[in-house]
NULUMTOR-570739 format. One line per 3 residues: number of its first residue (from 1); their letters; for each residue z, y, x of C-alpha. Coordinates in nm, 4 decimals, decimal comma, m for minus. Each point is the difference from the previous one (the first is absolute). Example, Ala and Ser with C-alpha at 12.3 -4.5 7.8 and 13.67 -1.06 7.14 Angstrom:
% NULUMTOR-570739
1 = AS = 0,7800/m0,4500/1,2300 | m0,0660/0,3440/0,1370
END
This chain:
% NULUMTOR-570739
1 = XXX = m1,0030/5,1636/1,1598 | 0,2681/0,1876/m0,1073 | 0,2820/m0,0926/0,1609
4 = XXX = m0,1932/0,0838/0,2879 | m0,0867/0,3639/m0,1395 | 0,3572/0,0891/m0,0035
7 = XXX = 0,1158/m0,1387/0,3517 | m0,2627/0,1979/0,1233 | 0,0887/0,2803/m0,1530
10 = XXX = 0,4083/m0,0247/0,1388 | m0,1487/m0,0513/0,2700 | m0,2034/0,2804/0,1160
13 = XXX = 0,3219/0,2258/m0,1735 | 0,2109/m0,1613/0,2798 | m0,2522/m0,0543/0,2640
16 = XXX = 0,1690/0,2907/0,2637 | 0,3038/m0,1365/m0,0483 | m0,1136/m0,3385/0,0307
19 = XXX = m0,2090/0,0074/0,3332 | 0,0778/m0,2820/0,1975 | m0,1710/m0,1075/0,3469
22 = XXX = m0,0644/m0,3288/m0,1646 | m0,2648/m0,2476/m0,0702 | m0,1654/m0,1021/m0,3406
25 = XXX = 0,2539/m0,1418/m0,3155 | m0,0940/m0,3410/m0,0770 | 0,1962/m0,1474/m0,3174
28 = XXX = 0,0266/m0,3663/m0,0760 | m0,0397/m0,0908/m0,3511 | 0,0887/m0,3958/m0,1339
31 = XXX = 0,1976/m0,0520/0,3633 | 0,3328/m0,1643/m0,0629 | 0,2069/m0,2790/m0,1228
34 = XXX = 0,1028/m0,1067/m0,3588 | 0,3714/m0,0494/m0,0647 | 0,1279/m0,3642/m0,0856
37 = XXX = 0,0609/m0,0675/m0,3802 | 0,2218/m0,2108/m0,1687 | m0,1241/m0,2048/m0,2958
40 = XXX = 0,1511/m0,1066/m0,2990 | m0,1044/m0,2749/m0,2472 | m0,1379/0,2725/m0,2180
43 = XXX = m0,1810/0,0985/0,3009 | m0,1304/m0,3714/0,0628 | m0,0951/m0,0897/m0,3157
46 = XXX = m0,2011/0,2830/m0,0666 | m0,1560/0,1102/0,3530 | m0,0287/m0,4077/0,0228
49 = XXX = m0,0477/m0,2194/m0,2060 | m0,1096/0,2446/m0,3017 | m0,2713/0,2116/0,2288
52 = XXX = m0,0912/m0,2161/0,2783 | m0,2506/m0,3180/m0,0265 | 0,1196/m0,2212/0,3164
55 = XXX = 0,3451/0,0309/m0,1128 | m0,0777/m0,1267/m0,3767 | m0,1997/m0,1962/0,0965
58 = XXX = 0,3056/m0,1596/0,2947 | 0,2216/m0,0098/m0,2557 | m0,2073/m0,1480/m0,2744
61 = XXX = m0,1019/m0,3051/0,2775 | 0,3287/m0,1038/0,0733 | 0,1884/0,1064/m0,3526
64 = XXX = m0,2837/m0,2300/m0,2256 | m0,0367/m0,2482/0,2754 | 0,3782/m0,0608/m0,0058
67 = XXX = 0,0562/0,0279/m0,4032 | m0,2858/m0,2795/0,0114 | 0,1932/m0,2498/0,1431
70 = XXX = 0,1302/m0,2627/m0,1992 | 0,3798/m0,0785/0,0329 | 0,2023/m0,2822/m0,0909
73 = XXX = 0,4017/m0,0742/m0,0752 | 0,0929/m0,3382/0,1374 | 0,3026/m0,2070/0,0034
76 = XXX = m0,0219/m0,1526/0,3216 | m0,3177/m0,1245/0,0503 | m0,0541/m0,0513/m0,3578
79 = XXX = m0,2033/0,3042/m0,1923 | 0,1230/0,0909/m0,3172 | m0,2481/0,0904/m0,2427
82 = XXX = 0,2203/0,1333/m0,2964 | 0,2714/0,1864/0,1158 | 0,1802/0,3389/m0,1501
85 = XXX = m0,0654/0,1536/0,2985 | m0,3504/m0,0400/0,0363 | m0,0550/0,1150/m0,3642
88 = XXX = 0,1873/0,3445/0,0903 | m0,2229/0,0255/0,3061 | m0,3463/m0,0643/m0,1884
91 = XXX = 0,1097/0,2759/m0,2012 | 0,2851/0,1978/0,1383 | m0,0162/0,2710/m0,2376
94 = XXX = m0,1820/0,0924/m0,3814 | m0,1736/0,2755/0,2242 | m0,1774/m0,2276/0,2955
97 = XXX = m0,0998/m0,2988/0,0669 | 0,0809/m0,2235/0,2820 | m0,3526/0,1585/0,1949
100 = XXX = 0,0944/0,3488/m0,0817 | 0,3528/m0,0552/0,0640 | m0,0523/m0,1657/0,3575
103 = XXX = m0,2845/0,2348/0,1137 | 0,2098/0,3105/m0,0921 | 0,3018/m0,0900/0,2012
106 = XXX = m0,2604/m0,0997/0,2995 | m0,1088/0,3662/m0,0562 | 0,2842/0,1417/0,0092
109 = XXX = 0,1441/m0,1772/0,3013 | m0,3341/0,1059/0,1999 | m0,0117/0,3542/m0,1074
112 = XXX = 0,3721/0,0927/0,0687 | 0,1599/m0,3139/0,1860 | 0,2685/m0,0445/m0,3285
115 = XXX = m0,0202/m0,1983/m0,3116 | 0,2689/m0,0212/m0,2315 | 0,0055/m0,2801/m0,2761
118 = XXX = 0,2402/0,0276/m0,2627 | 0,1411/m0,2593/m0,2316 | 0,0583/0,0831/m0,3544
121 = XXX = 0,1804/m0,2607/m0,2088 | 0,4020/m0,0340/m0,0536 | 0,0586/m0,2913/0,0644
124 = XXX = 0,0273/m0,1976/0,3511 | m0,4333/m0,0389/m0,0691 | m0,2458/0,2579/m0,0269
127 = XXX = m0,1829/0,0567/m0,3063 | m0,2643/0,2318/0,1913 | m0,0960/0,0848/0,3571
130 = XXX = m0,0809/0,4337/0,0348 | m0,1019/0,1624/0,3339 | 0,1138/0,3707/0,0215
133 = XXX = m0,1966/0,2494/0,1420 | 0,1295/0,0045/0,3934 | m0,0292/0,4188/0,0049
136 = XXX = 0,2580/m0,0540/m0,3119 | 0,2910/m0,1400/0,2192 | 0,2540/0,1416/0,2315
139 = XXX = 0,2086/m0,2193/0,1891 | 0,3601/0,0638/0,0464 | 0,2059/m0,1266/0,2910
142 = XXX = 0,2844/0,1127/0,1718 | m0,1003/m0,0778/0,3149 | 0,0476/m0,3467/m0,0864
145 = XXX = m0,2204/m0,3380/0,0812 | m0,0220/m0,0255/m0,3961 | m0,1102/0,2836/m0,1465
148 = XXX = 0,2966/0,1003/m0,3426 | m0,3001/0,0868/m0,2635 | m0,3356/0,0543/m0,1021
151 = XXX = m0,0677/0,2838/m0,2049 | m0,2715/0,0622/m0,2281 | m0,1252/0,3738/0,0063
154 = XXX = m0,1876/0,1670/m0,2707 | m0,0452/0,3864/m0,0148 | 0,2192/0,0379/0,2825
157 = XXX = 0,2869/m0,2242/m0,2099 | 0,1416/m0,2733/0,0495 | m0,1002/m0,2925/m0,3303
160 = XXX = 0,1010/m0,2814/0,1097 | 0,2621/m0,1832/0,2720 | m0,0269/m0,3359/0,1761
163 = XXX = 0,3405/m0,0640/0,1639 | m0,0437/m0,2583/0,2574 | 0,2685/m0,2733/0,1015
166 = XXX = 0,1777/0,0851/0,3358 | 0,0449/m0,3376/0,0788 | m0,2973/m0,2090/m0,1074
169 = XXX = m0,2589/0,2840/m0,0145 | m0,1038/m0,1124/m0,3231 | m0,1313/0,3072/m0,2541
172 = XXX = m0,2095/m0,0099/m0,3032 | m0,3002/0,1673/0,2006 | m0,1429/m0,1746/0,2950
175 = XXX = m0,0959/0,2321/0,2760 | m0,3189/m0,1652/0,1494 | m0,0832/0,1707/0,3176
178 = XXX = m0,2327/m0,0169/0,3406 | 0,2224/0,0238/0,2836 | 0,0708/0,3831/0,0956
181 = XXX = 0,1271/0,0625/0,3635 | 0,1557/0,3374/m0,0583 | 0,1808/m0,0458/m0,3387
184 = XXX = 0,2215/m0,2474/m0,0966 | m0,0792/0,0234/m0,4171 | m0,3592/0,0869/m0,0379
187 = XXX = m0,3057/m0,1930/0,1108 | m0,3028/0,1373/0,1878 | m0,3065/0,0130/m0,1038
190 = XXX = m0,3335/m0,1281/0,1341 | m0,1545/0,3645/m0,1200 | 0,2509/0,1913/0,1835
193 = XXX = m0,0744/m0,1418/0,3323 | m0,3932/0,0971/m0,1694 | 0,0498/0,3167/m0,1005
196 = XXX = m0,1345/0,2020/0,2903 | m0,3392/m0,2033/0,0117 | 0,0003/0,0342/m0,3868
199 = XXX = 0,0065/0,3627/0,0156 | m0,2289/0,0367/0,2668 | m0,2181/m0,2647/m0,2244
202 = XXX = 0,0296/0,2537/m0,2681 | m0,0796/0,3100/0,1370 | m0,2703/m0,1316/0,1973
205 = XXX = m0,1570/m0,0517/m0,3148 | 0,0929/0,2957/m0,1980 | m0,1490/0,2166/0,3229
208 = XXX = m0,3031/m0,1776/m0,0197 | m0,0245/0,0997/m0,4136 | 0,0590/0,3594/0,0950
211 = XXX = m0,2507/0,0078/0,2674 | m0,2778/m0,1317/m0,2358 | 0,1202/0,2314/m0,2212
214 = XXX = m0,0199/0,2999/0,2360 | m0,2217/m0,0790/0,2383 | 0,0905/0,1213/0,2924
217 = XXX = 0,3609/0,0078/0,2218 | 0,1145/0,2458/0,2243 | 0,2291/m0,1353/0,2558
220 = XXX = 0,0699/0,1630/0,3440 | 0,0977/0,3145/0,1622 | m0,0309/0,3833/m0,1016
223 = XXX = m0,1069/0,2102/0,3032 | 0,0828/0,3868/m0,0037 | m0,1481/0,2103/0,2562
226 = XXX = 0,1310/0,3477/m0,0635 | m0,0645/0,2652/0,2958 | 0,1546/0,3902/0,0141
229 = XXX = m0,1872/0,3068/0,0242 | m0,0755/m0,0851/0,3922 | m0,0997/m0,3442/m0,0868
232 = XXX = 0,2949/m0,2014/0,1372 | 0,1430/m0,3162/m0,1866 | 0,3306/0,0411/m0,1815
235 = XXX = 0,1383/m0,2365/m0,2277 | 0,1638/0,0200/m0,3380 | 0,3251/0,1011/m0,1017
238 = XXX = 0,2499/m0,2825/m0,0830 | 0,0127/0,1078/m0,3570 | m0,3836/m0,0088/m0,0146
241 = XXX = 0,0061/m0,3610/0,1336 | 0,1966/m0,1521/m0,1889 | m0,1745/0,1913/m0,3271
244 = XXX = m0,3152/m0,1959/0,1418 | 0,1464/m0,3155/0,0086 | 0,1553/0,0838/m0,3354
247 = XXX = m0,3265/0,0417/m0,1672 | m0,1664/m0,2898/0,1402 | 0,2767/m0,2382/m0,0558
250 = XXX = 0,0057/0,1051/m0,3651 | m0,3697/0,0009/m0,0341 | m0,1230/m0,2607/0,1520
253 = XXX = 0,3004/m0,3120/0,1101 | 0,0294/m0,2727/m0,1596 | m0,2371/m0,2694/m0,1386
256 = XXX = m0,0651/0,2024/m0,3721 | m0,1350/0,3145/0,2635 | m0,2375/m0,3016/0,1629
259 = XXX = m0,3850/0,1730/0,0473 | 0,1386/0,3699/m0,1342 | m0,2681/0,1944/0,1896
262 = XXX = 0,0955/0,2789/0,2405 | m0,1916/0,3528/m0,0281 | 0,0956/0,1595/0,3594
265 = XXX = m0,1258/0,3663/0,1578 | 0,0305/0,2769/0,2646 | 0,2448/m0,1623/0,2819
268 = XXX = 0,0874/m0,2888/m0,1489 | m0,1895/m0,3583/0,1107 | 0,0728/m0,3507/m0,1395
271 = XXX = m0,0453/m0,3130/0,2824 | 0,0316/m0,3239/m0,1543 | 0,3070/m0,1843/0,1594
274 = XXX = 0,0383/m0,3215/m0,2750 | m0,2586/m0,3065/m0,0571 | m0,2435/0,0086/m0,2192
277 = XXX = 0,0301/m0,2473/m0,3214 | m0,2927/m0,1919/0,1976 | 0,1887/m0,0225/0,3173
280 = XXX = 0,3640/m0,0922/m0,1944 | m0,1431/m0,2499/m0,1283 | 0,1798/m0,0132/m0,3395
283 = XXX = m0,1273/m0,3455/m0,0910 | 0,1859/m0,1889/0,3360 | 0,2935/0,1908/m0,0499
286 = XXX = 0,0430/m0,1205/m0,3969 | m0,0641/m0,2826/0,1301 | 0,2573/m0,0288/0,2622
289 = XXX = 0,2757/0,1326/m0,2246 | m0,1199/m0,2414/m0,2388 | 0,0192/m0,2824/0,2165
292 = XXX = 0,3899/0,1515/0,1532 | 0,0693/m0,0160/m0,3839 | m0,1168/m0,3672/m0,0788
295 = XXX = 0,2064/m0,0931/0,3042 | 0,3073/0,1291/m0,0975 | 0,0013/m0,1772/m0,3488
298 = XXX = m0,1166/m0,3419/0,2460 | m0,3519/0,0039/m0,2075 | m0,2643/m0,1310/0,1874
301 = XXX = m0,2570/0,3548/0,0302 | m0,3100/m0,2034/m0,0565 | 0,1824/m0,0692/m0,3767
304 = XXX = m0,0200/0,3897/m0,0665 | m0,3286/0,0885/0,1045 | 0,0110/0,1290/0,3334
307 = XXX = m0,3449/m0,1030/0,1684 | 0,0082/m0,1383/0,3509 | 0,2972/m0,2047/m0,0303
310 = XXX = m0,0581/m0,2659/0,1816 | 0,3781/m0,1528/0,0734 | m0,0995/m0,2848/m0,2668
313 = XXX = m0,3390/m0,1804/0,0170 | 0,0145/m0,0366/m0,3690 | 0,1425/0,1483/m0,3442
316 = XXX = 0,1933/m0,3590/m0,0470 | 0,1529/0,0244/0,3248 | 0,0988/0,3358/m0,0680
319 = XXX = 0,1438/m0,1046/m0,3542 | 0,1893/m0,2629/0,1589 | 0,1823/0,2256/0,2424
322 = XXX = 0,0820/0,2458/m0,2955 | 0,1940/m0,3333/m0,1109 | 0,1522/m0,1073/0,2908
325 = XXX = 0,1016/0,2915/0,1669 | 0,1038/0,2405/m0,2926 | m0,0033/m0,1233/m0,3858
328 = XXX = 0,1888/m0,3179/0,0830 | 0,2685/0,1645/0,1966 | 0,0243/0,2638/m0,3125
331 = XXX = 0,0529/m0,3257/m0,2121 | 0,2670/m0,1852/0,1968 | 0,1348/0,3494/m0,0104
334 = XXX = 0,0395/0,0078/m0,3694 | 0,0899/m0,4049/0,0223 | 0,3216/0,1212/0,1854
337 = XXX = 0,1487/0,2152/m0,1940 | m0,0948/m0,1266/m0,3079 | 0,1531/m0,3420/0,0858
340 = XXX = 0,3270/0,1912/0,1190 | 0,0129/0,2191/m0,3333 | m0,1933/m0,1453/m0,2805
343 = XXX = m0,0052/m0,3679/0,0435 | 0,3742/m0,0846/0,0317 | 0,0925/0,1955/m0,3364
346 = XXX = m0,1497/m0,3042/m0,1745 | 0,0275/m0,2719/0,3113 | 0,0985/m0,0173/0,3196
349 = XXX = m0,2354/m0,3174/0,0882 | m0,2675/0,1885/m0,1565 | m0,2891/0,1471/0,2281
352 = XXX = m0,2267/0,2678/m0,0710 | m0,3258/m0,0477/0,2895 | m0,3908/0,0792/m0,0644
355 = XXX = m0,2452/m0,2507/0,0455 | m0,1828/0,1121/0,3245 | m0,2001/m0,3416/0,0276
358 = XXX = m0,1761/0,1275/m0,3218 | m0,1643/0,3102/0,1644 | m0,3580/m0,0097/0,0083
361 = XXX = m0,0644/0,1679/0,2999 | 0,2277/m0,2169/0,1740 | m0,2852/m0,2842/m0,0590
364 = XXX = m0,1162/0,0875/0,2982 | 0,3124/m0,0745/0,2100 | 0,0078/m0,2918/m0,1511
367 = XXX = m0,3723/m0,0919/0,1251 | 0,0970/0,0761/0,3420 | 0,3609/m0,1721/m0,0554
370 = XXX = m0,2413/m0,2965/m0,1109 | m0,2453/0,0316/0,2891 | 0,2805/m0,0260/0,3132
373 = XXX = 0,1770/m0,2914/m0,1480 | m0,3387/m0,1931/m0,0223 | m0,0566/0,1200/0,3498
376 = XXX = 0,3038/m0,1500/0,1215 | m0,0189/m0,3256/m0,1873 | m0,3327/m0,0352/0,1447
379 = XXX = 0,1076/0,0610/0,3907 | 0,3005/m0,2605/m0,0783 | 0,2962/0,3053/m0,0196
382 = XXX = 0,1057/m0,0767/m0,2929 | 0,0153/m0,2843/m0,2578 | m0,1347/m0,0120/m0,3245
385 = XXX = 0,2663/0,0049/m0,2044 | 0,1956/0,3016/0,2497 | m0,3571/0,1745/m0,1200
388 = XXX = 0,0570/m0,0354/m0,3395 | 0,3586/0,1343/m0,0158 | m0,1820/0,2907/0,1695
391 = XXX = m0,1965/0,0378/m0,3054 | 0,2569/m0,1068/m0,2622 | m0,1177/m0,3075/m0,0730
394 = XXX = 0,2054/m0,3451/m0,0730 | m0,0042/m0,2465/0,3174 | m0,2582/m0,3085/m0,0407
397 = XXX = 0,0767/m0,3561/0,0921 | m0,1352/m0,0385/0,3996 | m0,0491/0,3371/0,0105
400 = XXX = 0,2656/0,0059/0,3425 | m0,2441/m0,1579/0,2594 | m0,1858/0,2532/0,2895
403 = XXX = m0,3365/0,0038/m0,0374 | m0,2743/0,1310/0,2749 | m0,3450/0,0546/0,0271
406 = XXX = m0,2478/m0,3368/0,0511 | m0,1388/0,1905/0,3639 | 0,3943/0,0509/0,1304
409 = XXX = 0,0592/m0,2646/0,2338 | 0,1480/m0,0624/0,3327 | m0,3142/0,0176/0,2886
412 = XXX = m0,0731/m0,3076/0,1275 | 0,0789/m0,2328/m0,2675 | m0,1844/m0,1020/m0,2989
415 = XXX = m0,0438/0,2391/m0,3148 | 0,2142/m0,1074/m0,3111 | m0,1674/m0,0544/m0,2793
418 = XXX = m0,1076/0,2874/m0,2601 | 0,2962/0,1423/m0,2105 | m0,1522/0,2461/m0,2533
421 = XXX = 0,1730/0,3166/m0,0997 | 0,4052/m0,0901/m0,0039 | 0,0752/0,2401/m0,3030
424 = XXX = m0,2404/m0,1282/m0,2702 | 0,1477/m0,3171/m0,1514 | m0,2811/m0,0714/m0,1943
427 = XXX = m0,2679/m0,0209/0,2759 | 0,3002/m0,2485/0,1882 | 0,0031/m0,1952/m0,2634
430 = XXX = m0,4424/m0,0783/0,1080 | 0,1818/m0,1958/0,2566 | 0,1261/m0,2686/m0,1960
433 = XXX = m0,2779/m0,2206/m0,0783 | m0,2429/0,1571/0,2507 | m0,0880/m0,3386/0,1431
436 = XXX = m0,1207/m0,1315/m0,3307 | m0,1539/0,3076/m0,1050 | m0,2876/m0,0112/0,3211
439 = XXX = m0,0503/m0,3925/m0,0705 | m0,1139/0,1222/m0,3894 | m0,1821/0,3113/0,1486
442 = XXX = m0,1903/m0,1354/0,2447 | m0,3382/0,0091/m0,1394 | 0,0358/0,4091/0,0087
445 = XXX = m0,1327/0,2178/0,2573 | 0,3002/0,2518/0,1885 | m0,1875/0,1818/0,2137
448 = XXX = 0,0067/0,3378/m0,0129 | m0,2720/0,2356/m0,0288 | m0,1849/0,2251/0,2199
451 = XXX = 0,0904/0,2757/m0,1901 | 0,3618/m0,1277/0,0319 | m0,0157/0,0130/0,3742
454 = XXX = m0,1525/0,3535/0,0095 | 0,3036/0,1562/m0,1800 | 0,2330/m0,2083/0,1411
457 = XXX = m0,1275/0,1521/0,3403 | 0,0375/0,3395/m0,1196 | 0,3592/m0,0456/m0,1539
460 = XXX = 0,0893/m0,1248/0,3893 | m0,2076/0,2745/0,1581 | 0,1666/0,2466/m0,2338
463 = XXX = 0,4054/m0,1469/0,0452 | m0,0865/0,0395/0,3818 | m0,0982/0,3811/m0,0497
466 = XXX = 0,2320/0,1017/m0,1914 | 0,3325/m0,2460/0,0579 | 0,0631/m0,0456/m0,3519
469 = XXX = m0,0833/m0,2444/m0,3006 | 0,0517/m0,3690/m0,0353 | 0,2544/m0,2437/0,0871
472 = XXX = m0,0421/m0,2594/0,2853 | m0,1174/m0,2612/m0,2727 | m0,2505/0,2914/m0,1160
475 = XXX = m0,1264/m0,0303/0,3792 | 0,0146/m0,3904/0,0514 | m0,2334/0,0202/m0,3268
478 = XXX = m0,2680/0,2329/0,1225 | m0,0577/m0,1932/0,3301 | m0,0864/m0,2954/m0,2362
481 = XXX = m0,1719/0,1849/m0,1907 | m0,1971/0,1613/0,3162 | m0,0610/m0,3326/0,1687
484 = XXX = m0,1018/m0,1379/m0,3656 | 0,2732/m0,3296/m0,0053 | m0,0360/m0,2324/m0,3090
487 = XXX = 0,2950/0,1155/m0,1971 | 0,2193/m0,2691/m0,0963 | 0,1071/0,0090/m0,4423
490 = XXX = 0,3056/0,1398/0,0702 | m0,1088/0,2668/0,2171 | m0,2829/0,1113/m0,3159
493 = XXX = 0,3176/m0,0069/m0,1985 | 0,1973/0,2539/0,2176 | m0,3361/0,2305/0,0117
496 = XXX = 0,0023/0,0241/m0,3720 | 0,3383/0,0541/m0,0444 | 0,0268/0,2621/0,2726
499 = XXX = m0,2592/0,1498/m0,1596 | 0,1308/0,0102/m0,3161 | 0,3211/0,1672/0,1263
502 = XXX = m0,1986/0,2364/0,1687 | m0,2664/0,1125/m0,2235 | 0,2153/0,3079/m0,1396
505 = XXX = 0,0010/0,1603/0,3779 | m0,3266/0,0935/m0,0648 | 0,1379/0,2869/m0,2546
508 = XXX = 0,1858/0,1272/0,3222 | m0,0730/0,2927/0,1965 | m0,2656/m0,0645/0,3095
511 = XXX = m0,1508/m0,3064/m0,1699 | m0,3060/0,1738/m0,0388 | m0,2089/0,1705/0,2681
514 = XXX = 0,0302/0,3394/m0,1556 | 0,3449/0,0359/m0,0121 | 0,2589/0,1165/0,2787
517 = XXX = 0,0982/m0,2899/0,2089 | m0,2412/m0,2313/0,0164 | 0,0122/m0,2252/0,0432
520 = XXX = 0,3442/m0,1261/m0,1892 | 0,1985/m0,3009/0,1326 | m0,0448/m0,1322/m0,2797
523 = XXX = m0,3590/0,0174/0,0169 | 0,0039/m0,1357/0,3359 | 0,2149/m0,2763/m0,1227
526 = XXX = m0,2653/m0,0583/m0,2457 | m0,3019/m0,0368/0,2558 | 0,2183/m0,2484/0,2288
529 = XXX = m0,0040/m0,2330/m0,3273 | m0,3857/0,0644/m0,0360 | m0,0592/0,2520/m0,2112
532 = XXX = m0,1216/0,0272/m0,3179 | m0,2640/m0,2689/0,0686 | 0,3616/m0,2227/0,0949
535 = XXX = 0,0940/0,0464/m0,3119 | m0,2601/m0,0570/m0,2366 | m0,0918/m0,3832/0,2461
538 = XXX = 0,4235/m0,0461/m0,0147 | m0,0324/0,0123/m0,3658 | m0,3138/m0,1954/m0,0276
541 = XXX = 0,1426/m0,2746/0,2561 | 0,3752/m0,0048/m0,2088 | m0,2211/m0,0434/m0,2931
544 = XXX = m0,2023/m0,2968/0,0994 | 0,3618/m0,1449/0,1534 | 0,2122/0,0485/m0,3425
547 = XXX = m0,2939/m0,2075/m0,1948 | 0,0178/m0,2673/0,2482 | 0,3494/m0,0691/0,0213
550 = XXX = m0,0567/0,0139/m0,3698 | 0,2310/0,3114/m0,0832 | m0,2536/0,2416/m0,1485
END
């Protein structure tokens, strides 16, 4: 090459005066460290959100997810459904609506750690809700707890001033922020604590564009042998080494220099020092930036497409900790400030709150909520009714009694008789006339079938594996079931209505033999109760029953 050419030529000009007892010049090319950076929003928004997929797509997650949610103003406990100050909030301004509004500020709070909300209107009310762009404000305070002002800068100038009481805090732009532990105005951001891993995530992939584009990447070490007129090693010059280093810097660092081939002659040699793309491994290191990114935003990584993320068995687990851990503490968040500035300017016994109970993917906290309270009804922890409150429901009339399981009973003395599962009233309610109902019923065979025992077998076979599924009246039922007991009405009665209950567990996941987890408690549950071929002779039997007793 030529840069080459011309070192060789200064040097065999200054070779005599050169001549060293030395041994071969070896210089280091892409050895060193890159100097920290400081971002600024600009910086963020751009580098970030604007140029990098995990981060829109982070931000996006949360900012939609949160916008989503449905909020309420109450008085009380009492929710008000025509209010002033819901109206300005379902449209805060001619510009946006209440889904554009509330995802913008959730933006803006993720991408730069401020949000500022300002109230137009002169009068004590708003008349429209407008959130400033947070790169747009400079904070003045004195060195005081509250800052004086917020200024509004554009083209350098200052438009606009929001003075802010000294003693109450109160200004006409509300400073949202994420707490910041270096600065006691501005917020931090999620991105900032990012930003390394989103540049890295970026320039891994613009090197890998260059390479394809190039097609091949010099990365190592430039060895120059020169030897004098007797043959003995000298080395270069100081100026000529750093004019080496010079040229190669400028020709080939950087990422946009990525695969620039090398043309080398005469003394010069070229040993490969850096990894090959192969041996990098470009794809596991976008992919552990990307996951370093979905962490700082709290974003579960399986949510943003990094394979192999295995911390959540399942996309609606993972959507339920992107709830619980991050959206809903953005929203009580904006609940607290916006019930300290917004709500009292029309009334102090006013609350502003979102409706968290409404969120789909909290159904399945609620299954699970659902599941452990029946569980502890059934072992006798808790009452009815206590389980109810658990689940928001209104108390029922006997509903404060202890229930436990027909096989729980002191050893030694004699077995009480059958109580059937203590938190369905309906299937209680079989016990009332159960007396009468065998004397009408008699005529009608209760003995289970072979095909009932079978899977009865297997649901005991399989709880004993595998420690899960079933409830100790689930149990009690497959040993009569096993040993083929004549049933008595009330006990067909309980099979069909368990089953009943139950049916929709077969939509679950592990039901089936193909899928992960099988098998299901649930699907254990249902073989203790005899299986499919329980339920269609339950049904039969409660049939024949109804149109005796003459209820059909």
């Amino acid at each position: 090459m030529a840069i080459f050419d011309g070192l060789r030529r200064r040097f065999d000009r200054n070779k005599r005066s050169t001549k060293q007892e030395a041994g071969n010049m070896i210089g280091y090319f892409g050895v060193g460290s890159g100097e920290s950076k400081q971002y600024n929003y600009a910086d963020l928004a751009s580098e970030g959100y604007l140029k990098n997929a995990i981060v829109y797509r982070c931000v996006n997650e949360i900012s939609k997810g949160a916008g989503s949610v449905r909020y309420m103003i109450k008085n009380g406990d009492t929710v008000l459904d025509n209010h002033p100050l819901q109206d300005l909030l379902d449209r805060p301004n001619p510009l946006q609506s209440n889904s554009e509004f509330f995802n913008s500020l959730f933006g803006y709070l993720l991408l730069s750690g401020n949000a500022y909300v300002l109230k137009v209107g002169g009068g004590a009310q708003p008349r429209e809700l407008h959130l400033l762009r947070p790169d747009r404000i400079v904070i003045k305070g004195g060195n005081k707890p509250i800052p004086e002002r917020y200024e509004y800068m554009l083209n350098g100038r200052v438009a606009e001033t929001y003075l802010v009481d000294q003693e109450t805090g109160f200004s006409e732009l509300k400073h949202i922020k994420l707490w910041n532990p270096l600065d006691d105005y501005y917020g931090c951001s999620p991105l900032s604590a990012a930003a390394v891993d989103v540049d890295q995530h970026n320039l891994a992939s613009k090197h890998n564009i260059n390479l394809l584009q190039n097609g091949a990447r010099p990365s190592g070490a430039v060895i120059f042998k020169p030897k004098d007129d007797a043959g003995f090693a000298v080395n270069l010059t100081e100026s000529q080494r750093q004019q080496l280093l010079t040229d190669l810097n400028n020709r080939f660092a950087g990422s946009g220099n990525a695969g620039r081939p090398m043309l080398l002659e005469g003394d010069f040699d070229w040993r490969e020092m850096g990894l090959s793309p192969k041996d990098m491994d470009f794809i596991n290191l976008k992919h552990m930036a990307a996951t370093d990114i979905a962490l700082c935003f709290g974003v579960p990584s399986q949510l943003v497409g990094v394979p192999d993320s295995q911390t959540y068995s399942n996309i609606a687990e993972a959507r339920l900790a992107l709830y619980e851990e991050t959206i809903i503490p953005h929203l009580r968040l904006i609940e607290s400030d916006l019930n300290e500035w917004l709500v009292p300017m029309y009334n102090e016994n006013l609350m502003f709150c979102y409706d968290t109970e409404a969120i789909p993917a909290l159904s399945e906290r609620k299954r699970k909520t659902y599941e452990n309270v029946t569980s502890a009804v059934t072992a006798g922890i808790m009452t009815r009714n206590e389980a109810r409150e658990v689940l928001g429901l209104n108390a029922i009339s006997g509903g404060d009694d202890i229930y436990i399981g027909a096989n729980l009973f002191a050893l030694g003395s004699e077995a009480p008789p059958e109580v059937d599962d203590p938190i369905d009233d309906e299937e209680l309610d079989a016990y009332i006339d159960q007396d009468e109902d065998e004397k009408a019923v008699s005529d009608i065979d209760f003995k289970p079938t072979s095909s009932m025992a079978e899977e009865a077998q297997r649901g005991l076979d399989w709880r004993k594996k595998f420690n899960r599924g079933g409830t100790a009246v689930g149990v009690a039922r497959a040993n009569q079931l096993t040993n083929r007991e004549n049933l008595s009405p009330s006990t067909v009665k309980r099979m069909y209505s368990f089953f009943s209950r139950h049916e929709v567990d077969k939509q679950g996941q592990g039901y089936k033999p193909s899928q992960e987890g099988y098998p299901s408690a649930g699907r254990i549950a249902w073989a203790l109760w005899g299986g499919d071929a329980g339920f269609s002779w339950a049904t039969k039997k409660r049939n024949q029953i109804e149109a005796e007793l003459g209820k059909d």
